[in-house]
N, C-alpha and C positions, 0 to 999 in steps of 0.2 A: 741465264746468259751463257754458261761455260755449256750446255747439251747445246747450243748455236755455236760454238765455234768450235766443238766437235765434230759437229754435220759438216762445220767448212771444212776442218782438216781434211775430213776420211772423204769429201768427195770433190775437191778442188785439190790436186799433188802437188801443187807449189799457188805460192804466193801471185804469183802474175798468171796463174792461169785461172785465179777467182775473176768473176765478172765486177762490173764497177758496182758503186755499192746500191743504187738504186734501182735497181737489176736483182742483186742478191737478195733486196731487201723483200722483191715481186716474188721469188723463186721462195723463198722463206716462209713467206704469209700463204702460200698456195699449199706451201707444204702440210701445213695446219702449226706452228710454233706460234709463243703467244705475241701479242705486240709490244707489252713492255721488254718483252726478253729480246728482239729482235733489235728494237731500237736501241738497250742499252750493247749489243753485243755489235751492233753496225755504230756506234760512237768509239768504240772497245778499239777497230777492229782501224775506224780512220785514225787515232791513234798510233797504234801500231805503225801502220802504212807511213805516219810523218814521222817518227821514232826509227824506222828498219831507212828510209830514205834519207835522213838526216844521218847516218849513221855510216851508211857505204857513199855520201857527200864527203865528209872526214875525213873516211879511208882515202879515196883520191887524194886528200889533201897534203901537199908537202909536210916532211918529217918534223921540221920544226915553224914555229910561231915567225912571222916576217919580223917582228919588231924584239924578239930572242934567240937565245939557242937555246930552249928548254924543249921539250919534244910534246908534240901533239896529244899525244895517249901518253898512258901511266907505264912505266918499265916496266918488263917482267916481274921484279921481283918487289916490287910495289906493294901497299896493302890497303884494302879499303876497307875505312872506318864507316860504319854503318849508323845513320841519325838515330836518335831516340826513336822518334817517329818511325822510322823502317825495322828499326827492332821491333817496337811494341806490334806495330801494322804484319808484316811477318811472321814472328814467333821463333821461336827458336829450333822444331824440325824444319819450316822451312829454309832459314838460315843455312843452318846445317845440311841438308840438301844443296844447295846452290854451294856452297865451302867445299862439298863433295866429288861437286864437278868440275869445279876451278880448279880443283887438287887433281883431277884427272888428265885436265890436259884438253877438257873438251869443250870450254865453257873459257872463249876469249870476253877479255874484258869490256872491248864495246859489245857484244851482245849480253852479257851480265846486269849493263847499265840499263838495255832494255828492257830485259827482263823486270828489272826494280822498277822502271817507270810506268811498265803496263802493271806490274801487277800494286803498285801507291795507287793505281787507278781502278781498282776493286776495292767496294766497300767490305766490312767487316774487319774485325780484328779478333786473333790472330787466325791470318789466312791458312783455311786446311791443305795440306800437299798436295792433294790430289788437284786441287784447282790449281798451285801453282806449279806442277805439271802439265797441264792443260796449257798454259801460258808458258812454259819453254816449248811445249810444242811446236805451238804457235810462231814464236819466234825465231825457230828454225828456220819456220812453211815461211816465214815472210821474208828471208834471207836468202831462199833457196837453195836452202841448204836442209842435209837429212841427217840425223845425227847418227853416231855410231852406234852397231848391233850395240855392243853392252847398253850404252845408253839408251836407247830404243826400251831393252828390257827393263830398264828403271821405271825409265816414264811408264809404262804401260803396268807393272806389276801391283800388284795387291798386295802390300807385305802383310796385311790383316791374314791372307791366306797362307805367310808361310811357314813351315814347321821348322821349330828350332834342331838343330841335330848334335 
């Protein structure tokens, strides 16, 4: 699944300029990719699409709740307690990873939330980085938004390749 929504990234540069999905799905199967991988990365993928739309829905939404004054989203200085389930499912570089970028300044909390709910939606435990790199990608491209150089070079980097000094 994640070498398909690789291909989507590096040749669709934002999120609305992918074709709809049964279009991508033709353009995919022509390409030669296999059919489990398609279908699970075009389920992946509608996801996504109700998660990043759901999401900038919100953002429109007045600051606080009609029937409160408690506010929409969590304050800056908030903290979010992570389930059993998203620990065990995750692992702790991932974790750690995603702690890395909030701490940077780069990684707002409703796209954090997406992040978590695409990537609860990959099997396996505990998810390797490198796939849930692939999946901040993704939810950049689906945001239309491009993350920053440093950031860029995280996701992309092999730290297996780098040398300590």
């Amino acid at each position: 699944m994640f070498e398909v929504l690789v291909y989507v990234y590096e040749n669709y540069w934002r999120g609305d300029a992918c074709p709809e999905l049964p279009q991508l799905e033709r353009k995919l199967n022509a390409i030669g990719f296999d059919a489990d991988e398609i279908r699970d990365a075009l389920l992946w993928l509608d996801g996504l699409n109700l998660a990043a739309q759901s999401t900038l829905w919100l953002d429109a939404a007045p600051t606080t709740r009609p029937d409160t004054t408690l506010p929409s989203f969590p304050a800056t200085d908030s903290m979010r307690v992570y389930s059993v389930a998203e620990q065990n499912h995750l692992g702790a570089e991932c974790l750690g990873f995603i702690t890395f970028l909030e701490s940077a300044g780069v990684l707002p909390p409703p796209m954090r939330e997406v992040i978590l709910d695409r990537a609860m939606a990959v099997s396996g435990e505990p998810m390797a980085l490198d796939d849930l790199k692939i999946i901040i990608l993704m939810v950049y491209w689906s945001f239309g938004e491009e993350p920053d150089t440093l950031v860029l070079d995280e996701l992309y980097d092999d730290s297996a390749e780098r040398i300590a000094h």
